[in-house]
N, C-alpha and C positions, 0 to 999 in steps of 0.2 A: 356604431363607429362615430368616432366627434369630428376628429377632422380627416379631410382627405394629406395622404400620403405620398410624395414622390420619394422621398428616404424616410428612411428609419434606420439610423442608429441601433450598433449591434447590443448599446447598453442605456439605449431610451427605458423613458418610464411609461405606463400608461395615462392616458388621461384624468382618467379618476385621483391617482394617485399625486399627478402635477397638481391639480386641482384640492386636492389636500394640504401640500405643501402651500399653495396661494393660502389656502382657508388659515392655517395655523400663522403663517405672518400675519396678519391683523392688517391689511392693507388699505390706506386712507384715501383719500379724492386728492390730486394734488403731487401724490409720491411719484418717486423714482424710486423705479424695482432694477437687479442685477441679477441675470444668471451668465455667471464668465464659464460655465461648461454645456452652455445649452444645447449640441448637440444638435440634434435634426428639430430642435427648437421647442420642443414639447412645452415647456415652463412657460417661457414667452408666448408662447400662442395660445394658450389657457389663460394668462393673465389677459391678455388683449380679448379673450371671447369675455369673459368676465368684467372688464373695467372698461375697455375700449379706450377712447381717448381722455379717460378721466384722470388715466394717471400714465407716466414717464417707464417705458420698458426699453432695456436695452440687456442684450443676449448676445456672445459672444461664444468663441473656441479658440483652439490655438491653430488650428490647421484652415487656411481659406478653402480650402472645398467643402467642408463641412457646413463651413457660414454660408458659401452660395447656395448647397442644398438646403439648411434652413430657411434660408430668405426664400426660396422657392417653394419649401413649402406653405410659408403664410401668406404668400400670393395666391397658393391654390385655395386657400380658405379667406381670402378677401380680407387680410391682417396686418398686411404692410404698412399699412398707414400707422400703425400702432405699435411697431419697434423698430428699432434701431440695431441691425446686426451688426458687428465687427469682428474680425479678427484680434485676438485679445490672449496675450500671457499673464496666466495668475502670477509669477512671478513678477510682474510690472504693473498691476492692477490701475494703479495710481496714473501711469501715463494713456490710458484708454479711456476713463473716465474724468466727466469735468464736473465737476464739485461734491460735495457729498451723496451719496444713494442713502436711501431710508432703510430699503429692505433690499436682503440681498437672499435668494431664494436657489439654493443648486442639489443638483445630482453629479457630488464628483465622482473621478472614475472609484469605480471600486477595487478593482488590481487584485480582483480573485485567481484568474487566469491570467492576465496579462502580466503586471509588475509586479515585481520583488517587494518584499515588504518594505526594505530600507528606504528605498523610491516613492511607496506612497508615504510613507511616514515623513521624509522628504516635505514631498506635497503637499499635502496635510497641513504640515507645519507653516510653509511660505502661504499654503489659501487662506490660513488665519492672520498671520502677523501681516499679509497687503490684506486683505479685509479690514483690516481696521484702520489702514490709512484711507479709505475710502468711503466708508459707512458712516453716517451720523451718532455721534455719541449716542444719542437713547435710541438708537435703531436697532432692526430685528434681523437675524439669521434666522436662514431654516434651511436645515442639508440634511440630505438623504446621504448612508452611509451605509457599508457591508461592514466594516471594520470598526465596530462600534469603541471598541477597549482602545483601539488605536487612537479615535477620532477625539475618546472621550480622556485620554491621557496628554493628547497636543491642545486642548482646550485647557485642562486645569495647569501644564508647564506653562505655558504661554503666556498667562494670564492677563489675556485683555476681552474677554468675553467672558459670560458666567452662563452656565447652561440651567435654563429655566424651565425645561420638559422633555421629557427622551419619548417615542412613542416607537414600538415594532409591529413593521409591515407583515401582511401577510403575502410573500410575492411567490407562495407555490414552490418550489427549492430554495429558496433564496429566503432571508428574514431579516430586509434592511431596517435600520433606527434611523427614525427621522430624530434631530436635533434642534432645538429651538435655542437659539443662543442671543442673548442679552446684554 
């Protein structure tokens, strides 16, 4: 087990696999990293065990109880010192963050069970066009996805990212595409 747990999220990832997603952004000494879906913090607290204060994390949701039980869990893993939680709407992205982010690193929801497709597609759609008011022009994405066709059709309409690798998880029932976008 990597780190200790007071939540977990009903649609976290495991560690390994956060830690894949850090591996495939290319993450430099210096950067600011973004997960505006961090959930019970998974991502952010894998980058902090990995970089520690080398480099700028900030992890975000839209719901505050979420953020507070993330924040509590990188207290219990001695990690606070190395992100920045908020309460944060992808649809506002631009007003939560202050200047550009390098790498922007997430697990949106997947809305297998929960949301209508229109909804995520929706989603989808607004986490790319604010992603890119907020990302550095030669910055990196890296999102984990269940809706691959979806994810990979609001990228090519959109057109302000190029997707430069697809890679599928092996998550046991599930078989999400991580997305490298460029």
């Amino acid at each position: 087990k990597r780190f200790e747990m007071s939540y977990f999220h009903r649609a976290g990832i495991k560690p390994t696999v956060a830690n894949a997603l850090i591996r495939l952004a290319d993450i430099q000494e210096g950067e600011t990293v973004l997960d505006p879906f961090a959930g019970a913090g998974n991502i952010p607290m894998e980058a902090a065990a990995v970089y520690g204060n080398k480099i700028k994390i900030i992890g975000g949701d839209l719901y505050e109880e979420v953020v507070d039980r993330a924040q509590e869990n990188a207290r219990l893993n001695n990690l606070t010192p190395y992100i920045q939680f908020h309460q944060m709407n992808v649809f506002q992205l631009d007003q939560y963050v202050e200047g550009p982010v390098d790498k922007l690193i997430s697990n949106p929801p997947y809305g297998v069970k929960s949301a209508k497709q229109s909804n995520l597609r929706r989603l989808y759609r607004a986490f790319i066009l604010h992603a890119a008011k907020v990302i550095r022009m030669d910055g990196r994405m890296v999102i984990m996805v269940q809706r691959a066709d979806m994810m990979r059709q609001t990228v090519l309409r959109t057109k302000v990212f190029k997707i430069t690798e697809e890679r599928v998880v092996d998550g046991g029932s599930l078989y999400p595409i991580i997305f490298v976008l460029g």
